[in-house]
C-alpha positions, -999 to 999 in steps of 0.1 A, spaced: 228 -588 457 188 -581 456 170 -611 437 157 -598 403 118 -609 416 128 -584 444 134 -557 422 104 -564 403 82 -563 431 97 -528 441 90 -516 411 57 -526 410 50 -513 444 69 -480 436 49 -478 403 16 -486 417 22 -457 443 29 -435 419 -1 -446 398 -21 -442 431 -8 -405 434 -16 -400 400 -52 -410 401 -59 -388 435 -42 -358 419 -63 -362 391 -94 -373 410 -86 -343 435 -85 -317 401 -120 -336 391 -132 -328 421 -125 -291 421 -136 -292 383 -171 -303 397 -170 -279 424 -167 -251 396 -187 -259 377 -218 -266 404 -209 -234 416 -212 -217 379 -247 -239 377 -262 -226 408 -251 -190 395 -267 -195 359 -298 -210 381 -303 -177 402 -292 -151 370 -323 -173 350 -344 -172 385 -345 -134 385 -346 -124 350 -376 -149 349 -394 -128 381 -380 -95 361 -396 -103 332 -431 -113 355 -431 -82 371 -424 -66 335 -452 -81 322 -475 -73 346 -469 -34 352 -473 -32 310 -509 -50 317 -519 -30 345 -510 1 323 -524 -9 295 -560 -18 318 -555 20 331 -550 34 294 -582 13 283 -602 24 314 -594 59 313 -589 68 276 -612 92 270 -601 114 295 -587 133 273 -616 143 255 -637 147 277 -612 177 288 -611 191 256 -648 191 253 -657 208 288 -642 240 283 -670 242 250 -693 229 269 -692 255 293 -689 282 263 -723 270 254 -738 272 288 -729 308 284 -743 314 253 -778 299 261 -776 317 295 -778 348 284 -804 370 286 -798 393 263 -786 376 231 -802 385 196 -799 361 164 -772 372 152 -753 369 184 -762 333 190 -753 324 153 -717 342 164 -714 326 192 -721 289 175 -695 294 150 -668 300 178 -678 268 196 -673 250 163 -641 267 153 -631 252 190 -650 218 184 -629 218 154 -597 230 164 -598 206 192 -607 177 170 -576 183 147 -556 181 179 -566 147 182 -561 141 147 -597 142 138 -604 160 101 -631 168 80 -634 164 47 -664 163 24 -665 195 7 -686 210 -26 -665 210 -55 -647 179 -44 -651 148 -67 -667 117 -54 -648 87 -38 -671 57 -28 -642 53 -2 -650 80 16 -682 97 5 -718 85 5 -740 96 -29 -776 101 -12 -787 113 -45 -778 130 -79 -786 161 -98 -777 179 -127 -757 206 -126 -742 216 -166 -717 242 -152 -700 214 -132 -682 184 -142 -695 148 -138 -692 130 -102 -682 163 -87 -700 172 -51 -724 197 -54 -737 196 -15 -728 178 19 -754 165 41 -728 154 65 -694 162 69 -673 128 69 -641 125 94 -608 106 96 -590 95 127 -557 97 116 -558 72 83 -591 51 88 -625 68 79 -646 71 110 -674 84 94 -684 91 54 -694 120 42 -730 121 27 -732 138 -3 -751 152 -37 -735 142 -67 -739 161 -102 -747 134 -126 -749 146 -164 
């Protein structure tokens, strides 16, 4: 028969192997825990690494088209304005051109000055007959006009504009004051 200290000391060697297989099981799953998640770190790392340089490089093509649109923005219209231009050359070129023909051949360059300036969202406004706005129109003096009501235009110095909804320009006027 085995002595019961015998016994004992089996069991404490059996259960401390088993205790020692337990922890280097468990420290073996730690380990490939870590691993996994080191590896899912360096992954996050590189995914935030590049959207960062995306977002640089995103940055800095919108800013180097925005510098182009700044520097070049009136391209555009100076286009729209060269084909008038050259309509005008003609007209003061010619050798043979009366009044009348010169007074024609204004009011087609501004039917295309203003035809061109609607394209670019450019109106007029300012007209007799219209009543006065001190948002928009300019009194440069009054007169009196009984067949027309009060505050209403009765003539336009200058034509006022808008670019689409902010007044670039009033329009000076002649009010009819009663």
């Amino acid at each position: 028969m085995v002595p019961k200290t015998l016994k004992k000391e089996s069991k404490r060697k059996s259960s401390s192997k088993t205790a020692k297989a337990k922890a280097s099981k468990q420290l073996s799953k730690d380990k490939e825990i870590v691993k996994s998640l080191e590896m899912q770190l360096e992954k996050t790392q590189d995914k935030h690494l590049r959207l960062k340089a995306e977002f640089d490089n995103f940055r800095r093509r919108k800013a180097d088209e925005l510098s182009a649109l700044l520097t070049y923005d009136g391209e555009n219209v100076i286009k729209g304005f060269i084909p008038i231009m050259n309509d005008l050359d003609r007209m003061l070129d010619s050798s043979n051109a009366t009044n009348e023909s010169l007074k024609d051949g204004m009011k087609l360059v501004e039917a295309k000055i203003q035809k061109f300036l609607e394209s670019l969202d450019v109106k007029s406004f300012g007209e007799i007959g219209d009543e006065m706005d001190t948002e928009i129109h300019d009194a440069m003096m009054t007169q009196t006009d009984e067949s027309m009501d009060d505050h209403v235009i009765l003539s336009v110095f200058e034509k006022g504009y808008t670019y689409r909804d902010k007044v670039i320009r009033h329009a000076k006027v002649i009010v009819n004051k009663k």
